[in-house]
Structures are given as structure tokens and as C-alpha cells.
C-alpha positions, 0 to 999 in steps of 0.5 A: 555450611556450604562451601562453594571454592576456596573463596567462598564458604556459607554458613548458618546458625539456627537456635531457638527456646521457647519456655513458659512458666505457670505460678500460683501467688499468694492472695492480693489485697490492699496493702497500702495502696487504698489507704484513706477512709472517708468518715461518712463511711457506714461500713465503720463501727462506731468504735473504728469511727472513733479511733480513725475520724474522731481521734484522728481530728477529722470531721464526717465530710472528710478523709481519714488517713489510715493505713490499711494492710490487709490481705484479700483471702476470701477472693483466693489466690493469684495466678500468674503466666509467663513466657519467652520465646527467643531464637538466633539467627546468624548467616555468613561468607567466609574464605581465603583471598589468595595467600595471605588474606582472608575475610569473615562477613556474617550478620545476626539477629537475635531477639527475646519476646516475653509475654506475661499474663497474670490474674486474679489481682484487685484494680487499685481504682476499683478498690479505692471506689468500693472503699469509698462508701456513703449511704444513700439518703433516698434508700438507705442502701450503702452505695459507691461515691463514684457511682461506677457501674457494678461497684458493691462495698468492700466491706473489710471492717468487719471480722468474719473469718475470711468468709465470703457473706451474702449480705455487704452489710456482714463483709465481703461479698462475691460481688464486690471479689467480683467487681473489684478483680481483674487480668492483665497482661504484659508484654516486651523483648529485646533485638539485637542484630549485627553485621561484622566484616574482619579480614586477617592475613598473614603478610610473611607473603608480601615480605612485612618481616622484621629481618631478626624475625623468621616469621611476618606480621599477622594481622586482623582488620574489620568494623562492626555495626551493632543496634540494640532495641528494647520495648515493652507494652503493658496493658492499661492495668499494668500502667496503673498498677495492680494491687498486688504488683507495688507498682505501675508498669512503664511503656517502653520503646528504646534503642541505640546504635553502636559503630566499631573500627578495630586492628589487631598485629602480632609482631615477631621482633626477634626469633631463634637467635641466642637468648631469644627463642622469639620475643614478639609484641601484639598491639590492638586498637579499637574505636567505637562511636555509641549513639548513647554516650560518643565515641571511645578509643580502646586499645592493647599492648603485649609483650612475650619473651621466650628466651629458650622453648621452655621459659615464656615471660609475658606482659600486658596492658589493656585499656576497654571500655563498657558502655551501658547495655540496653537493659541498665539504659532503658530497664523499665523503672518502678516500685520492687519489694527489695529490700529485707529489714530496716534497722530504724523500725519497731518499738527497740530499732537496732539503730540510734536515733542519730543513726536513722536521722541520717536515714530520714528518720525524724525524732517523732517516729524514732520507736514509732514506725511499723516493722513489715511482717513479712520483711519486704521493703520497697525498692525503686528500680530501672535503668538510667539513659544518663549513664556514662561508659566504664572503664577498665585498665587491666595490666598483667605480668607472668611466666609459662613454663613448659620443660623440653624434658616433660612433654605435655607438661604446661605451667603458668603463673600470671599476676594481674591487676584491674580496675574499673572506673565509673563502673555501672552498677545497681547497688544493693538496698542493704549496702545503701542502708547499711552505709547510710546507718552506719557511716552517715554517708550522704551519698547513699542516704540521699537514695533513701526516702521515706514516707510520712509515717517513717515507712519504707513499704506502708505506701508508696512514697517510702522506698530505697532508690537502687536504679543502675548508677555509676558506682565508682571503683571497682578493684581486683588483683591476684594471682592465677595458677595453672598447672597441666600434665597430659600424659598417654594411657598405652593403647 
């Protein structure tokens, strides 16, 4: 801070953090994301050949679907890097206008960038190639369909322990580990800057007094400018996706604007007089005009009551608004592993036949579909630009108690009341399955989809939607107690 006179007084704020985290993950594989096998294949045993091509119906000049879950351990572990760098910067002018008045003006930008960078992942297009494998008619050497410069088969049908090989005739290679893995990186942040003018007085100087009251009015008075930015730049891997990652990264490049009016009196109605130690009333209104969603009015009501130095009766009323936030607008959407358990999967599911119909199950693959071993599901997550603003009606009543007889002693019981309307939300893939099973509600049904096999995690078309929404209702009553005694220890 600087203080220059009575008017005018600088100051600044400085934060910053810069973290990094490093992590080594499981090994990456095909996990459903290669799932087709073409029949010509030579990398299959005559006994594979039969239970996937012919079994199957397919003829040699066709694909067979088959679903191919298996984790790449002769290439070794994932590593993965992550950091963010944020800092704060806020400057300002503060002081007094004579004797009533005086003003804040301050401005901030505060941003987070992050940079993640990962490795030792398996490109999804590359694996699809070394999978894709025909024998060539001149040589006889097994090659790639797509003829990619340094495609080597990927050979996973046969069981070798895991051992890397010399020969892709006997299994997997280092060439083909070496063809089919890859880096990527990823990069984002977020901004927000704000610039904020209040001016607040106390207007007992220029007479506003009620003539019951011994004190003026009190009042604040100011706007604000806000913009809110949002981005992220994967690299051409991230978009397409990783084997490992469930799903390709978005690019996003985001913002919205916010403009604010806002007003605020503490009024004295009735002061030191007979049953009235001061009853006084504070109003409040704000307008609020957000680029995404339009234009909001906000507001407050207040009244106290201290019928003697001890007792305080106090009521309010508040009607705020919230609109989205950059992140539930605009967080970038895809494939996540969120879920932990289907109750429609294995041999025995643990629920009826009429109740994973309401899940999308069809009698076929009722007792048909694979449980994942690991328990992971897929979840379709990000934000949602339609969302509209929540709003919250907050009404409280209570009491302060602070006996004259008992200094330093403060009691206060206070019921409140909320409820928040269109509330935004990102409801949880276990609330959404269990009120589909359970209940057979559509609403949340509907954000169930699973794939042709009954799956929600063998490919991709199987998840459960869970991008921000506007849930509905939210509640919440209670009471609040508060009991304080600050009393002196001596010297």
C-alpha cells in the first residue's frame, strides 16, 4: 500500500503457485477402441479363425467384430506429467470524499495455465493399422493393409507371457511397441479479470435521518465489469484420442461477459425510544446483464429489532441468482471412466429383466453382457452453453441474545430456509442408474446408452450421459446455533 492523502491510497496484490505433478499409470492397451478383425488376418490360429470369422458368419474378404480387451504389458508403463502455473494480479485507489463518502476502484486478473504431457500411450490409428494385417502374395511376409511407413504387426493372438519376441510371427515385437506408441500434449487455462467501482457513505452528514432514528442512512453504491475466458489446445493425438485416454480431447476457445449494478442501504427506523433500542431495515438490489443467459435482478430485504441492548429479533428475505460459470459452460466434453458398477451385467445381474429394460437392455442380452473387471464404466462428461441461471429464495428468521449482565457472552439461534430452483448440477452416474433401475424414470433413463452388446464400457458407444444440467430443486432448512463466551485470563 501507498497512501498519498486522505483521498487517495494505492494498493496491490501479488499471488502466485506453480505446482507440477509426475505419475506413472498402468500400461495402455486396446481396450475396445481397435475392436474389428479382418478375416484374411494370418496373425489368426486356425481355432481363432473359426470362432470369430467362421462362427461368426463372416467371410475372408470381411471384418469380424470381436471385442478385444487387452492390456499392452510388454510396452511398460504409462508416464504422465502435469502442471499449473496460476498467479493473481489485483491493484487499486481507495479513500475518502470529504465526510461522507468514500470509494474503492480496484481491477484484477487472475489466470491458471496448465500443461499436461503424457507418454508412452498407443495412437489408436496406428493400432488399428498393425492389427489390420494381410499376407503379401509376392513375399509371403505379413504386412500392413494400409501400407503405413513403419507399420510391424501387432501380433496379441498369441500367448507368449507377455514377452517381447524377435519374430511377429511368435508375438509382439519392440517394432511394432515402437510403431504403434506415442506423446502427447495438452494444453488450457482460464482468466478472469475484474474491474470494480463502489462508493459507500454515510449520509447522517447531509441530514438523510429518519427524525425517530439517531443515526443516517448508510449506504453502498458501485458496478462491476467481469470477462470470463476459458481455452484448451490439444495436440492432433489428444483430438483423436489416445488408446489409453477413453476419448478424444476438444479444443476450446470460450468466453462470456458479465455487467453489474448494485445498491445497498442500512436504514435506522427507530432508535433509543421506549421498546425500541433500534429497529432498523437494510435493502439491497442488484442487476446483472451476462452475455450467456441476459439479465437478472437480484435483491434483499432485512429487518432488526432490538427492543432492549440484550435482545435482537432479526428477519430476512434474499432472492440471488447463479448463472453458470465458465467451467459447467464450457468444460470440454468427452468419454470419462465414472462409473463403478451396472446392475444389468453378468451371468446373475442384480436387476430384473423389466428393470434393465428401462436401462436399455434388450431381452437377448439380459444375462448376456460382460461385467468390467475393473469396475470402470464409461461416462459422457463436459459442459452445457444452454444452461439457464439458478435461482435461490433464501428467507431466515432468529434472535441474538447478549445479556448486559454477562459481558462478552453472544448467543444466536437463527432458522433458515432455501431453495434453489433450475439448479445446475452434474448428476452422478450411480443417482442416474439407480433412478433408472429402480424408479423407471425416463428422465434419467434417457441419459443411459448402451452399445450393441448391452455394454456401457466395451466400446465407446456404451456410457452414461452426466454433463452439467438443470437438475431441478434443491432444498435446505435448519437451524443454526451459536453460543460464545470470551471471558479475561488475568494479566
Amino acid at each position: 500500500t501507498y497512501r498519498f492523502n486522505d483521498m487517495a491510497e494505492g494498493y496491490m496484490e501479488l499471488m502466485f503457485m506453480d505446482d507440477v505433478s509426475t505419475a506413472q499409470i498402468a500400461p495402455t492397451g486396446n481396450f475396445n477402441v481397435a475392436p474389428n478383425v479382418n478375416c484374411d488376418n494370418p496373425m489368426l490360429s486356425a481355432q481363432q479363425y473359426d470362432t470369430f470369422c467362421v462362427q461368426g458368419g463372416y467371410t475372408d474378404d470381411e471384418y469380424a467384430t470381436v471385442s478385444i480387451n487387452r492390456r499392452s504389458l510388454e510396452g511398460g508403463p504409462r508416464d504422465w506429467r502435469h502442471g499449473h502455473t496460476s498467479f493473481r494480479l489485483l491493484a487499486g485507489l481507495r479513500g475518502d470524499l470529504g465526510d461522507a463518502w468514500s470509494y474503492d476502484l480496484y481491477a484484477m486478473h487472475a489466470q491458471m495455465n496448465f500443461l499436461e504431457i503424457g507418454g508412452n500411450d498407443a495412437n489408436v490409428a496406428r493400432m488399428q493399422n498393425a492389427l489390420d494385417i494381410i499376407e503379401d502374395p509376392v513375399t509371403g511376409e505379413w504386412v500392413c493393409r494400409s501400407g503405413d511407413d513403419g507399420c510391424v504387426p501387432w501380433n496379441i493372438f498369441v500367448n507368449n507371457g507377455n514377452q517381447i519376441v524377435d519374430d511377429y510371427r511368435q508375438g509382439v515385437t519392440q517394432e511394432a511397441i515402437d510403431y504403434m506408441y506415442t506423446r502427447y500434449l495438452d494444453s488450457g487455462g482460464s482468466q478472469v479479470q475484474v474491474v470494480n467501482l463502489t462508493f459507500t457513505g454515510d449520509l447522517e452528514n447531509y441530514g438523510l435521518a429518519l427524525p425517530s432514528a439517531t443515526e443516517g442512512i448508510q449506504m453502498a453504491v458501485g458496478g462491476e465489469v467481469r470477462h470470463e475466458y476459458m481455452w484448451r489446445q490439444p495436440d492432433e493425438v489428444n483430438v483423436q484420442g489416445s488408446a489409453g485416454s477413453g476419448g478424444g480431447a476438444e479444443r476450446i476457445d470460450a468466453a462470456y461477459n458479465v455487467y453489474e449494478f448494485f445498491a445497498e442501504a442500512l436504514i435506522p427506523l427507530v432508535q433509543d425510544a421506549t421498546g425500541f433500542h433500534d429497529l432498523s431495515a437494510e435493502l439491497g438490489y442488484r442487476y446483472s446483464d451476462y452475455s450467456t443467459s441476459g439479465g437478472a435482478n437480484t435483491y434483499k430485504g432485512l429487518l432488526s429489532w432490538a427492543p432492549t441492548p440484550s435482545f435482537r429479533f432479526r428477519a430476512s428475505y434474499n432472492r440471488a441468482i447463479r448463472s453458470a460459470n465458465i467451467f459447467e459452460l464450457y468444460r470440454p466434453a468427452g468419454l470419462n471412466l465414472g462409473g463403478t458398477f451396472d446392475p444389468c451385467s453378468g451371468p446373475e445381474p442384480n436387476a430384473t429383466q423389466a428393470e434393465c429394460a428401462n436401462s436399455g437392455v434388450t431381452a437377448q442380452q439380459y444375462g448376456q453382457i460382460d461385467p468390467n473387471p475393473a469396475n470402470q464404466y464409461n461416462t459422457f462428461e463436459g459442459g452445457n452453453p444452454d444452461l439457464d441461471p439458478e435461482v435461490a429464495d433464501t428467507f431466515t428468521i432468529g434472535v441474538v441474545f447478549t445479556p448486559s449482565g454477562m459481558p462478552g457472552f453472544t448467543a444466536t439461534v437463527d432458522y433458515y430456509d432455501i431453495q434453489i430452483e433450475d439448479a445446475i448440477a452434474q448428476e452422478a452416474y450411480g443417482v442416474i442408474m439407480n433412478l433408472c433401475i429402480d424408479e423407471g424414470n425416463q428422465a434419467y433413463c434417457d441419459l443411459i446408452h448402451r452399445d450393441q452388446f448391452g455394454s456401457l464400457w466395451n466400446t465407446n458407444q456404451g456410457f452414461v450421459e452426466t454433463t452439467y444440467q438443470n437438475i431441478g430443486l434443491f432444498a435446505n432448512s435448519g437451524v443454526d446455533v451459536s453460543l460464545a463466551y470470551m471471558h479475561t485470563l488475568g494479566s
